[in-house]
Each structure stands twice: as C-alpha cells, then as structure tokens.
C-alpha positions as CSV (number, residue, x, y, z in Angstrom):
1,X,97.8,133.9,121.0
2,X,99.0,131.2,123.2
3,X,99.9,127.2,122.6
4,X,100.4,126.0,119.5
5,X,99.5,127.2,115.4
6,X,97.3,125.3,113.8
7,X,98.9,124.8,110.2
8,X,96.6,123.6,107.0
9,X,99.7,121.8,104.6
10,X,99.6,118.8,103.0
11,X,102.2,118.4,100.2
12,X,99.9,117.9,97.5
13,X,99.8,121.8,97.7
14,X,103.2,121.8,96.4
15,X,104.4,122.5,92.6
16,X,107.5,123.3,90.6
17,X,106.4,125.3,87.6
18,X,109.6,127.4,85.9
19,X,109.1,130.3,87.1
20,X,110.6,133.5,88.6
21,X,108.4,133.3,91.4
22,X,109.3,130.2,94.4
23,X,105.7,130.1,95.5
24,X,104.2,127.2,94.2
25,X,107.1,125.4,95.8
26,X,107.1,127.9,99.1
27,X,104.8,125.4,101.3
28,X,107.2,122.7,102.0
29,X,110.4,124.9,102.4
30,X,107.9,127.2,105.1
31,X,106.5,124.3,106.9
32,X,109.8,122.4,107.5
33,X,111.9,125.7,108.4
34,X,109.1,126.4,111.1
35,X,109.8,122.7,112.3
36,X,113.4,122.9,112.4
37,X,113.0,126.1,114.4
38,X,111.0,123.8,116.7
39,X,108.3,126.5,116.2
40,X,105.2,125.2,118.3
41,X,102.9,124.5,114.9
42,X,100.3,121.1,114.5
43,X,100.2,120.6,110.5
44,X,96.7,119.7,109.9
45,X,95.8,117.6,106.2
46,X,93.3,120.8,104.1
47,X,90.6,119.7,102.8
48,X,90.9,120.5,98.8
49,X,87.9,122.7,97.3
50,X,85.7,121.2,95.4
51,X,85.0,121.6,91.4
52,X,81.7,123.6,92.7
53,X,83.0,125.4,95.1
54,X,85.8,127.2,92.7
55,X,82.8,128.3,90.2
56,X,81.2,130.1,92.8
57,X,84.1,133.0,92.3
58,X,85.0,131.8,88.9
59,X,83.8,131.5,85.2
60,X,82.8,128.3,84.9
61,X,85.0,127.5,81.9
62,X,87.5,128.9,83.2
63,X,87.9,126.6,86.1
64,X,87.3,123.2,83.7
65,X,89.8,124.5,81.3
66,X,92.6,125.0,84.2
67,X,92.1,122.0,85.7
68,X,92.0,120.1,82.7
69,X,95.0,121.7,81.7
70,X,93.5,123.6,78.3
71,X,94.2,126.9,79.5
72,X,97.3,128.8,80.8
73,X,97.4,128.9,84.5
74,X,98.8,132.1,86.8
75,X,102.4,130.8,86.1
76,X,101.5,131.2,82.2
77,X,101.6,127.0,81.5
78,X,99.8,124.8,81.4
79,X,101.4,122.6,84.0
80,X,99.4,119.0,85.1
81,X,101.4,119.5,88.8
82,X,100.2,123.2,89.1
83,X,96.7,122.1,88.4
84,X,96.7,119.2,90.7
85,X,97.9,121.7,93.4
86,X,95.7,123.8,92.7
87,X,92.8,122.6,94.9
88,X,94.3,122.0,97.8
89,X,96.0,125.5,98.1
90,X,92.4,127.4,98.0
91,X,91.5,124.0,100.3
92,X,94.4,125.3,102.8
93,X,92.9,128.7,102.8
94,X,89.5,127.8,103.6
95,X,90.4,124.9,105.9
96,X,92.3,127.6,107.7
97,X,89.0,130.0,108.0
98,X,87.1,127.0,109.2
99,X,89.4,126.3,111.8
100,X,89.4,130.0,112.7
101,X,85.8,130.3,112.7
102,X,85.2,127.2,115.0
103,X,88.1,127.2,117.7
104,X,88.8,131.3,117.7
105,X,92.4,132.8,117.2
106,X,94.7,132.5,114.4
107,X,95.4,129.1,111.9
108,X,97.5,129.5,109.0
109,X,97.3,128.2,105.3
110,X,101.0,128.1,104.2
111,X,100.2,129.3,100.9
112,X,100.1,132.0,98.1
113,X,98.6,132.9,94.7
114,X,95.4,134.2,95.0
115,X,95.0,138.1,95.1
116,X,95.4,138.6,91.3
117,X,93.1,135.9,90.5
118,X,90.0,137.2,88.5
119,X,86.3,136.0,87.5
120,X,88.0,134.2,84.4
121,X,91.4,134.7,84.3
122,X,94.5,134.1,86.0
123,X,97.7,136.6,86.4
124,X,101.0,137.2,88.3
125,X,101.2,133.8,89.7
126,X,97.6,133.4,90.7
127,X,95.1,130.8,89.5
128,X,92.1,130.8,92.0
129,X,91.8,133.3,94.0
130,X,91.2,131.4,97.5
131,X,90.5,134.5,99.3
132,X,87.4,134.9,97.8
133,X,86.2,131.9,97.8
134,X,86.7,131.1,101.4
135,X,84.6,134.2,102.1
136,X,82.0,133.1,99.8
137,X,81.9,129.7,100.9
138,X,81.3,130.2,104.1
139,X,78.8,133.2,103.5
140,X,76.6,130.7,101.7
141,X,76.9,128.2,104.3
142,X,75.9,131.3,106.6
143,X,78.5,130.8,109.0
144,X,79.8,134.3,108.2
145,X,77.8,137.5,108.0
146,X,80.6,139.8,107.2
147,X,84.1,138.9,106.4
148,X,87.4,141.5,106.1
149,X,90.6,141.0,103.7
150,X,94.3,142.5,105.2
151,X,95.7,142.1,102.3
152,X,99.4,143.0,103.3
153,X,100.6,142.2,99.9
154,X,103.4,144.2,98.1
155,X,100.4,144.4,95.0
156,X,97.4,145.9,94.5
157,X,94.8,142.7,95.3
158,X,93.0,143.4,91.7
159,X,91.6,140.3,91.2
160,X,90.0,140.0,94.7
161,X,88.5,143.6,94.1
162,X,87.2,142.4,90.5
163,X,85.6,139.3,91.7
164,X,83.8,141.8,94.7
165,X,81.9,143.9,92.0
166,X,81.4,140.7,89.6
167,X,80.0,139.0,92.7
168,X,78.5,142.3,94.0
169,X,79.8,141.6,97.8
170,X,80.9,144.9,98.5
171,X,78.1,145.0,101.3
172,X,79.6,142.3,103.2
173,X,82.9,141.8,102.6
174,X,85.4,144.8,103.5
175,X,88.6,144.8,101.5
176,X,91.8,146.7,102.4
177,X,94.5,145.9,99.5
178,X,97.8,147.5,100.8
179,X,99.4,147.2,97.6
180,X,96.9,149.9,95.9
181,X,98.5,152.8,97.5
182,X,101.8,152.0,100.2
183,X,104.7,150.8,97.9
184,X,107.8,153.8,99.0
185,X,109.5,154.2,102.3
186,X,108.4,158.3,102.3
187,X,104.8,156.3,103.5
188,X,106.5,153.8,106.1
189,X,104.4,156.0,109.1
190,X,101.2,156.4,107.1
191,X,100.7,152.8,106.2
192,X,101.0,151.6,109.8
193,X,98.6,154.2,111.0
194,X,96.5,153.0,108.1
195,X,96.9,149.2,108.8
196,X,95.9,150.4,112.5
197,X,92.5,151.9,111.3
198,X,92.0,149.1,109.0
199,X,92.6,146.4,111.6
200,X,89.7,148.4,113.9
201,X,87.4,148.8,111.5
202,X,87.0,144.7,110.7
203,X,85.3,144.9,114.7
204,X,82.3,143.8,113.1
205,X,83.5,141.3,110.7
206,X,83.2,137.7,111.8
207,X,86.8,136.5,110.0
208,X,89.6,138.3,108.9
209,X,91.4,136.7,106.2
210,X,95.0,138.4,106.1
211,X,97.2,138.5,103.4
212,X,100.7,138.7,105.6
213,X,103.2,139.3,101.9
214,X,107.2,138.8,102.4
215,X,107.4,140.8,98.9
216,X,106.8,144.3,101.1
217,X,110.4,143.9,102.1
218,X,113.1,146.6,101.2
219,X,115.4,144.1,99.3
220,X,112.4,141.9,97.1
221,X,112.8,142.5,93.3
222,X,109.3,143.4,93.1
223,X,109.3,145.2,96.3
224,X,109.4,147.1,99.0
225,X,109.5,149.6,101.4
226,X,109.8,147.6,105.1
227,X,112.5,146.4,106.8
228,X,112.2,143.1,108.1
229,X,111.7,144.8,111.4
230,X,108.9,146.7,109.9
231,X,107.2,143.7,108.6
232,X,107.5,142.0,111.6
233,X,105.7,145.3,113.1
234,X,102.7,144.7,110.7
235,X,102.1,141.3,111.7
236,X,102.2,142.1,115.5
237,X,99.3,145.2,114.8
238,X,97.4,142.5,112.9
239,X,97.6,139.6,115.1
240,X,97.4,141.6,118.2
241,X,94.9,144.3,117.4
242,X,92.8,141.5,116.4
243,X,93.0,139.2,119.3
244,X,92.4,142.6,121.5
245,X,88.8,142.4,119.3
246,X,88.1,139.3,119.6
247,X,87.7,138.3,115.9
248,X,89.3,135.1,114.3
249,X,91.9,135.2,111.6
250,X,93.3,133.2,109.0
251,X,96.3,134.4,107.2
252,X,98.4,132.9,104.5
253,X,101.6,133.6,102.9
254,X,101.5,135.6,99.6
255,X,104.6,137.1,98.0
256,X,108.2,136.8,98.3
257,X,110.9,136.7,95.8
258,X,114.2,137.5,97.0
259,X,116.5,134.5,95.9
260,X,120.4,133.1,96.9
261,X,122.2,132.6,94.1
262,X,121.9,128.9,94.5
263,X,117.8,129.4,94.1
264,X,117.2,129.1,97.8
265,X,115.1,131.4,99.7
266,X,116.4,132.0,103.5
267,X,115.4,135.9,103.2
268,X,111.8,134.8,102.5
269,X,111.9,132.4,104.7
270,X,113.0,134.5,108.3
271,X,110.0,136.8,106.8
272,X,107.4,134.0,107.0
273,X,108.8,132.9,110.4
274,X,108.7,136.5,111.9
275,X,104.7,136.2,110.9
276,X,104.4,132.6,112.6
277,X,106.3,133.7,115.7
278,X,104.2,137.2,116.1
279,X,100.1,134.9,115.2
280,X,101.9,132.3,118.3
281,X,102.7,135.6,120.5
282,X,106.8,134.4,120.7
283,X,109.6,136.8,120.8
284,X,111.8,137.5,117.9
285,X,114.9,136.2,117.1
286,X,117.6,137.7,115.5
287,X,119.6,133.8,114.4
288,X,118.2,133.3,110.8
289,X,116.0,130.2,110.2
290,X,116.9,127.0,110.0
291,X,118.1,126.1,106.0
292,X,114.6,124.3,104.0
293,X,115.7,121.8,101.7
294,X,114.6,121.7,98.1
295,X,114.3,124.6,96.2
C-alpha cells in the first residue's frame, strides 16, 4: 500500500498483569516505537465491543464472569485492569476490519491475545478471542460473506478452530493456523510455499484477518524457526499477494516474548515494525527501532 496506516489504539487497551508474557502492555511500547521511527501511521480511538457482541463467540457466563472479575482471565487472574482492557482490544480488532472493509487496503489493531481463546474459556494469554468475533460480527451485520484467518502465529490457533465448530462457520470462514504444523527450520521452504497458497486461496473472501506473530522468530522462548529476515518475508507475501487480489486486510500483533534483561522488548519491537513497514509498502531498515518507554 501507499500513504499512511491506519492504526486502531487507544490506551485503554493497555494492562500490566504479572506475567511472562509483555502483551497486555505491548500496545503502547508498539505505537510509540512506530512514532519515534516517524513511521507514516494515523492512530484512530477503537470502538470497544459491546457486552453482546462478545456472547456471540462466547459462553455467556463466561463473558459476565471475566468482566466482572469472578473468573480467571487468559493471564490466570483475575485482574480489574485486564478486564477493563479487555473490550477495547477485541474493539481494536474489529474497528480495524471495519476500516478495512470500508476504505480497502490494510489498518492495524496493535494488539494480541485472541487465538487461544475458546467458547468458555480462556488460555495462554487469551481472554476473547477478537478474531472471531470480528468475523462474526460483521457476518451478521452482512457486510461479509466470507471471511479468511492468516494466522501467522508461532501456536496452533485452537481456540479460533473450537469456536468455528461450536459456531459451525466452517462454510464461511476459511482458517489457516500456522502454528498447527510449521514450528522447525527443516520447514522454512514449505511454510512459505504454504503461506503463498493460503494467501491465493482467501481470493474469494471479503476480509482477511491476519495474525502477523513476532513469537515465529528463531530466538523467542516459545519459538521459532524465522529469522527476522524471514518474518519480514511473510509479511511482504501477505500484504502484497493480497493487495495483488484486491481483498482488504486487517492484521494485528500476536505473540512475542523475547525480553532484555531490564524487561524491555526491542527484539519484539523491530519484529512489529518490519510488519508495519512491509502493510505501508516502505523499505527495510537495518538501524533497530527507536527505545519504547515503559515496560
């Protein structure tokens, strides 16, 4: 693409549960890194998802007792900040679809958690699962026929392939998980001739909702098999093979957990900027990103 990324952050989004994993906190340190960087972005307030709208991929209970702070969340507590956040990430997600849908090209919803998400349960730092329930929403609302999921995640996307059968929307929504069978460098070449079919076969989905995961690189904990090279490789088949078709995606920022010793995240960091540089059609750079503050 061309001009400028359109950017769904607000920092209600944003949480500090004590955790292993930076991603409840990930938003901010992304969004100011791709400012610093004077990255060509316009940051765009979300709209957060309704109580309604969550129950139409989840258990009903579920979602009351999460919000209300009765039940463990994906970070396993039961954290008031987490579930505050909680709304507006899935909001970022779909707010980026919407955008996507209505303008054509690429937005972005600075965010992760959602691909291990299930009907009534949460797991590996997932709540909601905001994938889905883009998709659904805007299936209802019948501004989608048929919607695909990249999910370029280090993991198998379980929970977004449990809430397909519970929902029964295998007939409309086409779901590659990456995660469910590339995870050792021996597969480098077959995954990107993989991604490559994958990426052609969403011609006749209206949105693409792509999963673009840091955690595929060599050096994550709970990684990998790319080389930042690599990854930035992925994203330029994605972005580009789907501009060449002419269908709209939204993509977010899934996993990542390589850490400095001082809890700072700069590796994760030149991963995310590699994706925003290859959705706004920039050339790489080989300086690291600008230093985020926080943590």
């Amino acid at each position: 693409m061309s001009g400028r990324l359109p950017v769904f952050y607000s920092p209600r989004m944003v949480a500090h549960p004590r955790t292993f994993s930076p991603s409840a906190a990930k938003p901010a340190q992304v969004v100011e890194s791709w400012h610093l960087a004077g990255l060509p972005i316009d940051v765009i307030e979300p709209v957060p998802v309704t109580v309604a709208q969550l129950k139409l991929v989840h258990k009903a209970a579920y979602v009351d007792e999460v919000l209300a702070c009765r039940r463990a969340n994906g970070f396993s507590d039961t954290s008031p900040e987490v579930a505050a956040s909680l709304p507006w990430t899935s909001g970022s997600m779909l707010s980026a679809a919407r955008h996507a849908l209505r303008i054509g090209g690429v937005a972005c919803a600075p965010c992760a958690g959602f691909h291990h998400a299930r009907y009534a349960a949460g797991s590996g730092y997932c709540t909601f699962n905001g994938l889905m329930l883009a998709a659904v929403v805007l299936q209802r609302e019948e501004l989608v026929a048929r919607v695909g999921i990249l999910d370029c995640d280090m993991h198998w996307g379980d929970g977004t392939s449990s809430i397909i059968d519970v929902l029964g929307a295998q007939g409309w929504i086409r779901h590659f998980s990456a995660g469910a069978e590339y995870c050792d460098v021996s597969r480098t070449a077959a995954f990107f001739q993989r991604l490559e079919e994958e990426v052609e076969a969403t011609a006749d989905c209206d949105l693409v909702l792509y999963q673009a995961g840091a955690d595929p690189h060599i050096n994550d904990p709970l990684g990998g098999f790319l080389t930042t090279e690599e990854l930035r490789v992925r994203d330029s088949i994605v972005f580009n093979g789907l501009a060449r078709l002419g269908v709209p995606v939204a993509w977010n920022l899934a996993g990542g957990y390589q850490q400095a010793g001082d809890g700072s995240i700069p590796a994760v960091l030149e991963i995310h900027m590699n994706t925003a540089r290859e959705a706004l059609g920039l050339p790489t750079t080989s300086a690291p990103p600008p230093a985020a503050g926080g943590r």
